[in-house]
N, C-alpha and C positions, 0 to 999 in steps of 0.2 A: 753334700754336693752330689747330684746324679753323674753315675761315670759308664762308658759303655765301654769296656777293658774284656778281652776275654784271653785264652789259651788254645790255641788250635792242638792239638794231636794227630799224628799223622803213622802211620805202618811207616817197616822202615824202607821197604819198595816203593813206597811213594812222597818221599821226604819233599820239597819245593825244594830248588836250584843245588840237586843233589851233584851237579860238576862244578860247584864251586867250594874252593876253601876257605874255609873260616878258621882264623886263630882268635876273634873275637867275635861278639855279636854283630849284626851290620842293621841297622836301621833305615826300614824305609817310610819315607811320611810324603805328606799334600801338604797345600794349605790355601784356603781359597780365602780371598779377602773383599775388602770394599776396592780394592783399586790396586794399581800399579805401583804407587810411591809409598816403597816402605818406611819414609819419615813421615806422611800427613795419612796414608791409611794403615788400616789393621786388620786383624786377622777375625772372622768370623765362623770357621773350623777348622779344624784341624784332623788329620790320622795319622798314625803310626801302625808300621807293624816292625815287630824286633822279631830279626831269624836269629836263634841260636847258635851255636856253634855245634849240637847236636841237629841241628834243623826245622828243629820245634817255632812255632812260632806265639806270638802273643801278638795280640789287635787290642788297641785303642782308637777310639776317635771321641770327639765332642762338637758342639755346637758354643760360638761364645758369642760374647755379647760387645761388640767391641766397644761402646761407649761412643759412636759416632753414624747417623742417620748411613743407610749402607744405598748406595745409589742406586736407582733402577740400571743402569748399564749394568750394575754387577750380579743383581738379583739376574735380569735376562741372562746372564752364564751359568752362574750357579744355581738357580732357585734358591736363594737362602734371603727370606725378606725380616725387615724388622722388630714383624711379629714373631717370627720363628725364635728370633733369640733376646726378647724384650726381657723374658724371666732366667735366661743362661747366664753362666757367673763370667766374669771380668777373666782375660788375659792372666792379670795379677796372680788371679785365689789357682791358675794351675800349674805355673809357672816352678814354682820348687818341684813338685811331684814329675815335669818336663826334665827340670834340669837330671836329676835322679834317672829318669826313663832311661837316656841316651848314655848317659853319665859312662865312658869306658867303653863307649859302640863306635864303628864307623857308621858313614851315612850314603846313603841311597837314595834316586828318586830318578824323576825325568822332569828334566831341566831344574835340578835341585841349587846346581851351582850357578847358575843367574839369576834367580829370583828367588826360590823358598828357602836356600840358609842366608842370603843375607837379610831377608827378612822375615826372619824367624830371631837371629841376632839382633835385629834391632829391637823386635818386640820384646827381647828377653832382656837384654838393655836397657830401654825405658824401663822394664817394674823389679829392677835390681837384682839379673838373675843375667851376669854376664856368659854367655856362651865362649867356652875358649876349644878352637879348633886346631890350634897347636898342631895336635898327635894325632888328628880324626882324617883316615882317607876317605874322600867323595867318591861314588860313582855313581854316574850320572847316565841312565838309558838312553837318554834324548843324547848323548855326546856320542855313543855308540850307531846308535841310530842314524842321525847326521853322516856320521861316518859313513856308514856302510850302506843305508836305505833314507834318503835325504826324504823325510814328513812330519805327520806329525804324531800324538799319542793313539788317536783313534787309529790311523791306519798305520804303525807300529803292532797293535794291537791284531788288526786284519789280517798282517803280514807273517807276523810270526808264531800267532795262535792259532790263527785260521778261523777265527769267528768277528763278529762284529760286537762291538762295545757298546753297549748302553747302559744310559746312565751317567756318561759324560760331565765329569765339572763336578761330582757328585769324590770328597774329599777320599771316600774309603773306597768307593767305586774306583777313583785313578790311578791310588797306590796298591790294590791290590792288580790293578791290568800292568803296572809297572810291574813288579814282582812278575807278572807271567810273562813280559816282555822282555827281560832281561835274561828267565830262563830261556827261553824260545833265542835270544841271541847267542847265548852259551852254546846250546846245540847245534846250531844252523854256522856258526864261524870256529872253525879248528884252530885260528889263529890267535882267539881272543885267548887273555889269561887265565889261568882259574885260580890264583888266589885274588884278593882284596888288593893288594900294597902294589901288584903290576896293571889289576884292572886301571887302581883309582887313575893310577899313571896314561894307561891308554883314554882313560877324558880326561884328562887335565887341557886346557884349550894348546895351539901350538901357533898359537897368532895373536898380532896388536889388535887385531883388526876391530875389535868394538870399542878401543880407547881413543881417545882425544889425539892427547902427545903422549910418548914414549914413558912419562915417569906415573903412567896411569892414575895422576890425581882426578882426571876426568873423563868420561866414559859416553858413549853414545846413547839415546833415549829418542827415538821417534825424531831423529835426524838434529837432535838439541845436546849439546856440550851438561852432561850432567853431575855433580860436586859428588865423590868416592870420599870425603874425606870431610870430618870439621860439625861444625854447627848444621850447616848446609847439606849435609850427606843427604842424598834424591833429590835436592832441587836444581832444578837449571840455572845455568851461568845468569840466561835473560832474566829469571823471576828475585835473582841475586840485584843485578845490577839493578832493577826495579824497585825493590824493595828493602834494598838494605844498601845502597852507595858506598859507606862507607867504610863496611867489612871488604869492599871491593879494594877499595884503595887504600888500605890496611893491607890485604894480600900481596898487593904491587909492590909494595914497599920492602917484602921479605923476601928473602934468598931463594930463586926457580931455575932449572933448566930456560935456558933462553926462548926457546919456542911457546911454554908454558907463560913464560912473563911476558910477553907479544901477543899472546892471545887475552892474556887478560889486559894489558894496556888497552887492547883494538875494543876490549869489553867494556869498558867506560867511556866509550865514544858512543855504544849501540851497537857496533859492529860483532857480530858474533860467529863462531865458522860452523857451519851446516857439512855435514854428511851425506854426500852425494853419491854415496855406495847404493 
């Protein structure tokens, strides 16, 4: 199986995010896929890079094959067409050697904690390589970012590096400009933490505000009530109550927060509630 893995080394005057503490390794990855919905798409590559706790770091990335025609909307972001990875292996064949990678790391990226670990979880899910986040703290660029300089990775990247990103969408290109953007927010904020266990804490979100109701079984998606939980996890309430009636009116029937059971009664009429944020 081709692998592109390598080890960086570095002087020790020039270590990457030498103001931050590490009592373990902290992993930072991408992951660019066919789409948005991590139950019906998949991942088409991926990168890692694991900083040490010396500060050394090690780079992987791959190209996969996800087993599923990869749409022109997604090629037009990433470049990554279906010839590119007609001959690359399956999800599956990298999965153990993943679970290993990370295995005893925290994790890192921008915007890692909305969309690439829960769908990295599910991919690791489907081909029997459960991800358990227990003990693992997030930190998340784009949470800091938000915070402090509300955009997006490229002009994160302008902001706190001082140059311009190209290469964009491009998996090893993002999480290595991640990696420089998070240094560049270490130096530029006095306030920010410098270990891992107080950053993870400074992104952790501090609001409902992308959930449904209150007991977060459903979550916003492009102004649409989206399932966090079940059979259903990514699809919408509407593509539920369309397609499957019956697991509708099966959920009704089970024990909810009252707001939760009113929205899904109103759901089997057709009525469904929209995100007016």
């Amino acid at each position: 199986m081709a692998s592109e893995q390598q080890s960086l080394n570095f002087a020790d005057n020039d270590l990457p995010l030498h103001a931050l503490h590490l009592n373990r390794p902290l992993v930072f990855f991408d992951l660019e896929t066919t789409g948005l919905d991590m139950q019906m798409d998949r991942i088409v590559q991926f990168a890692f890079i694991r900083l040490q706790v010396d500060k050394q770091m090690q780079e992987w990335q791959e190209l996969v094959n996800p087993g599923i025609p990869i749409p022109p909307e997604a090629t037009q972001v990433h470049h990554i067409s279906d010839a590119m990875v007609a001959d690359k292996p399956l999800f599956k064949d990298f999965a153990p050697r993943l679970q290993e990678f990370i295995t005893g790391c925290d994790l890192a990226g921008f915007n890692v904690a909305r969309f690439d670990i829960p769908f990295l979880q599910a991919e690791m899910e489907r081909n029997g390589q459960p991800l358990s986040l227990a003990q693992v703290r997030i930190v998340d660029a784009q949470s800091i970012f938000h915070r402090k300089e509300p955009r997006d990775l490229t002009a994160a990247y302008r902001f706190y590096c001082h140059k311009d990103l190209t290469g964009a969408h491009d998996a090893l290109t993002d999480v290595r400009a991640t990696l420089e953007v998070l240094d560049g927010q270490l130096q530029r904020y006095a306030d920010l933490p410098h270990d891992v266990s107080h950053l993870a804490q400074f992104c952790a979100p501090d609001d409902n505000s992308r959930f449904v109701t209150p007991d977060r079984k459903f979550y916003w998606r492009y102004r649409e009530a989206i399932f966090s939980f079940g059979k259903y996890r990514g699809k919408s309430l509407n593509w539920v109550h369309q397609n499957d009636p019956d697991y509708l009116q099966w959920l009704v029937s089970q024990e909810w927060p009252e707001e939760t059971r009113q929205m899904l009664i109103a759901a089997q009429r057709g009525i469904y509630p929209k995100n007016e944020a």
